[in-house]
C-alpha positions as a printed NumPy array, in Angstrom:
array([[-7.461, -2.222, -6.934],
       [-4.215, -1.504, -8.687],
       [-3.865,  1.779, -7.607],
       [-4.623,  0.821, -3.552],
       [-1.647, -1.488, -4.227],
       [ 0.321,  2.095, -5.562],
       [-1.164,  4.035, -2.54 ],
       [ 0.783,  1.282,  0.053],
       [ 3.962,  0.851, -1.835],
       [ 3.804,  4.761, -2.109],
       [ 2.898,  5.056,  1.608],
       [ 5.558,  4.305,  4.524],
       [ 3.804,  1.268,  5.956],
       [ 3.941, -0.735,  2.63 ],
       [ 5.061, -3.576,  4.747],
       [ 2.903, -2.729,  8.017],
       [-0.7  , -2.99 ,  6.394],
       [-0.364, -4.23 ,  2.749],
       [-3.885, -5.098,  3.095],
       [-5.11 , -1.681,  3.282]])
């Protein structure tokens, strides 16, 4: 699950769907 977590703080909308 860590690397999900990566994958949003990577992507643009870290903040707009942290869940996915």
């Amino acid at each position: 699950m860590d690397e999900a977590k990566e994958n949003i703080k990577s992507s643009p909308n870290s903040g707009l769907q942290p869940l996915m």
